[in-house]
N, C-alpha and C positions, 0 to 999 in steps of 0.2 A: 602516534598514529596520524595520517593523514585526515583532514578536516575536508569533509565532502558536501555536507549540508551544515549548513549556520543560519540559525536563527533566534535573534535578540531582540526581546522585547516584542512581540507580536499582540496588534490586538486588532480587533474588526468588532464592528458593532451594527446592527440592523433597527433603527432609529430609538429607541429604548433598550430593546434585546442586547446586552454585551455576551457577543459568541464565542471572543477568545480574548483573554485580560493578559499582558506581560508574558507571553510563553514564550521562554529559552528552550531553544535544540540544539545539540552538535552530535553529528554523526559521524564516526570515521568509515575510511576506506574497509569495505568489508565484512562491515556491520549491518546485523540485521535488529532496527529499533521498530518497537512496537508503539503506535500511539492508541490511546485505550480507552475508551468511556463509554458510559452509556448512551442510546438516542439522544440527541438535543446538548451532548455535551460541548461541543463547539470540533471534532476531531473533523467534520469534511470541509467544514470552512478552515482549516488551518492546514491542511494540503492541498485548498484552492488557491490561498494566500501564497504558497510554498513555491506551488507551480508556476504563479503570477498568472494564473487565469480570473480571478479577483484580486484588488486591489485593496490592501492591509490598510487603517487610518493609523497604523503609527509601525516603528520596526524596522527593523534592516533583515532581510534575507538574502544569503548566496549559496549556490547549487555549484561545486566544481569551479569556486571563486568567481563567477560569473553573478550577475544580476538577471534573474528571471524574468524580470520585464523588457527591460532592455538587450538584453543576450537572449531573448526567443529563439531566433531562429538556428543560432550556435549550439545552444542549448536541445535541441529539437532532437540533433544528432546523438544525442549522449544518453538519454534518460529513456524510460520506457516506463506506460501505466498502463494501468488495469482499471477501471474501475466497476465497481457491481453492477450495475445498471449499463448497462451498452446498447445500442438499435442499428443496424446494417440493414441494409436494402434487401428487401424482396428477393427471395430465390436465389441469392448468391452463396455459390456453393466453399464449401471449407479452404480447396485448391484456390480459390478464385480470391478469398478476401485476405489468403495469406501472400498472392502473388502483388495484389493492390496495397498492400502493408509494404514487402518490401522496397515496392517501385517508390514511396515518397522517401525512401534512406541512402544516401549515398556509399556506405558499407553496409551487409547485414547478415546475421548470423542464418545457417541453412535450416529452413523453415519446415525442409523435410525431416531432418535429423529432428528438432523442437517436436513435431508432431508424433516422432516416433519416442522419444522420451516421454513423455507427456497419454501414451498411449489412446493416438487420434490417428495413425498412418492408416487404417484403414477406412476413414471419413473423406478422404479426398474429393469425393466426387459426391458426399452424403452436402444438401443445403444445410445454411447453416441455423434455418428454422425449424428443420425436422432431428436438428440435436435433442438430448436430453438435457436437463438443466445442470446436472454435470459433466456433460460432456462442452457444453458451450461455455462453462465457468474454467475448464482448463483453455476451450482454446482461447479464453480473454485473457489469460497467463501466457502462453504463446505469443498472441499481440504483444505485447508487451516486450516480449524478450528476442524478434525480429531483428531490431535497431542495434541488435548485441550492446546494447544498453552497459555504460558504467554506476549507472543508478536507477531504480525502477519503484515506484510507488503502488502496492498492491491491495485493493479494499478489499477487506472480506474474502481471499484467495481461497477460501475451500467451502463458500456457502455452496449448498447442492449436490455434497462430493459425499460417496459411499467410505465406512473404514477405510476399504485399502485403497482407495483413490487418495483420499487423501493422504494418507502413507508415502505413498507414490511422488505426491506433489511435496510434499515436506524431502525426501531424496535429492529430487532435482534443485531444489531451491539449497539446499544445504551442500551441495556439491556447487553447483555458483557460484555460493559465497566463498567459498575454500577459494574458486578462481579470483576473488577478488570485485564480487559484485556486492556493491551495497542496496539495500533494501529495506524501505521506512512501509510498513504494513499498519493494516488496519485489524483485527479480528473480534468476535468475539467470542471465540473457542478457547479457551482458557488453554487447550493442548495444544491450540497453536503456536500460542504464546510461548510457551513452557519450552517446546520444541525446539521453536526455530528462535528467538528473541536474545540478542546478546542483551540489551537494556530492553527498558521502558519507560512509557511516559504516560498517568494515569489523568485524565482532566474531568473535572466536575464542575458542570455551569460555566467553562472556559477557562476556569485557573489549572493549575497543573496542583496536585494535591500529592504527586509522590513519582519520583525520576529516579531509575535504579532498576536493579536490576533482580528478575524475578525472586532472586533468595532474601534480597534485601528488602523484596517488598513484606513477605511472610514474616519477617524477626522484626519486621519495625510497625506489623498488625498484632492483634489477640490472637492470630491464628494459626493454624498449622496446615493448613492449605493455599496454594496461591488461588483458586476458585473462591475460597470462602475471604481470603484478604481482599480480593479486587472486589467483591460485591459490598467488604468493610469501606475500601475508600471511595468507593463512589454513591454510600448508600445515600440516595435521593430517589424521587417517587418520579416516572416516566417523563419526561418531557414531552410537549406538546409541539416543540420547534423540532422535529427529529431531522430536517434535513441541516440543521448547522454543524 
């Protein structure tokens, strides 16, 4: 399988704080890998690192053989993010911030077709402050998938999202992948996981404490649930850094 994300030896530190210790990644083409922990585990600083929107104190990372820091703006063209937390201007309507989205991509996939899979076509003209919080958690998946992206980073892709939305959104993402889109997510829906995640990657306090794949997490815990194994490997008491 082709090597799409590589990453050796990763670590970041917050002057005492170590956010992420030695983390290996490789992702193939097509693959949907989950990175996993609880708050404060180090998972947003190690796909800030990833994206080379922070700069890692030790590591080598490449995205489609490219260096993230130095290949930004190559890079730019290929990949596509989500992340939970997003802020758009005032009163800009659904139509508007997906026409603004396409205009920075020199190819990009039809924003209307996205909207109608995604079931948002009829938002076009609704602002995109007067969404609900799951309607504006899909179109931040949308964003995302504009740039017709060969790799897209997704945090938390169905916080806000009803059953069957989310249903919905596990569909199109799993039909993606069959096209050959890979996607390093974030969740902490254990059904996300389950669902969509060829692997995984569980980290505690910033080490990686179990990489494999949801079956192989359950037979290598005391448990018979992948829910009640992933709260086995991460069990630690809340952290107080929740944004690493």
């Amino acid at each position: 399988m082709e090597t799409i994300i590589s990453v050796k030896s990763l670590s970041k530190s917050y002057g005492q704080i170590q956010a992420v210790e030695n983390l290996d990644i490789t992702i193939g083409r097509g693959e949907v890998y989950g990175l996993l922990g609880a708050n404060g585990a180090g998972k947003s600083t190690a796909i800030e690192c990833i994206l080379g929107t922070k700069q890692a104190d030790n590591g080598t990372i490449s995205i489609l053989s490219m260096d993230p820091k130095h290949d930004r703006k190559k890079l730019f063209e290929k990949i596509g993010v989500q992340f939970q937390e997003t802020n758009y201007q005032d009163k800009i309507t659904v139509k508007e911030l997906c026409e603004v989205t396409s205009s920075l991509y020199k190819t990009t996939a039809d924003y209307l077709q996205l909207l109608d899979q995604f079931g948002l076509s009829d938002k076009l003209k609704s602002q995109v402050n007067e969404l609900s919080g799951g309607q504006r958690q899909r179109l931040f998946i949308v964003q995302a998938l504009i740039p017709d992206p060969e790799v897209v980073f997704l945090d938390e892709l169905t916080t806000g999202l009803d059953a069957r939305a989310r249903r919905d959104v596990w569909k199109c993402l799993t039909e993606l992948k069959a096209k050959g889109l890979t996607i390093l997510m974030t969740s902490h829906f254990m059904d996300d996981v389950e669902v969509l995640c060829d692997r995984i990657n569980i980290l505690k306090t910033g080490r990686s404490v179990f990489c494999g794949t949801v079956q192989e997490a359950i037979e290598n815990s005391p448990c018979n649930k992948f829910e009640d194994a992933y709260l086995w490997y991460t069990d630690e008491e809340a952290s107080d850094d929740e944004s690493l």
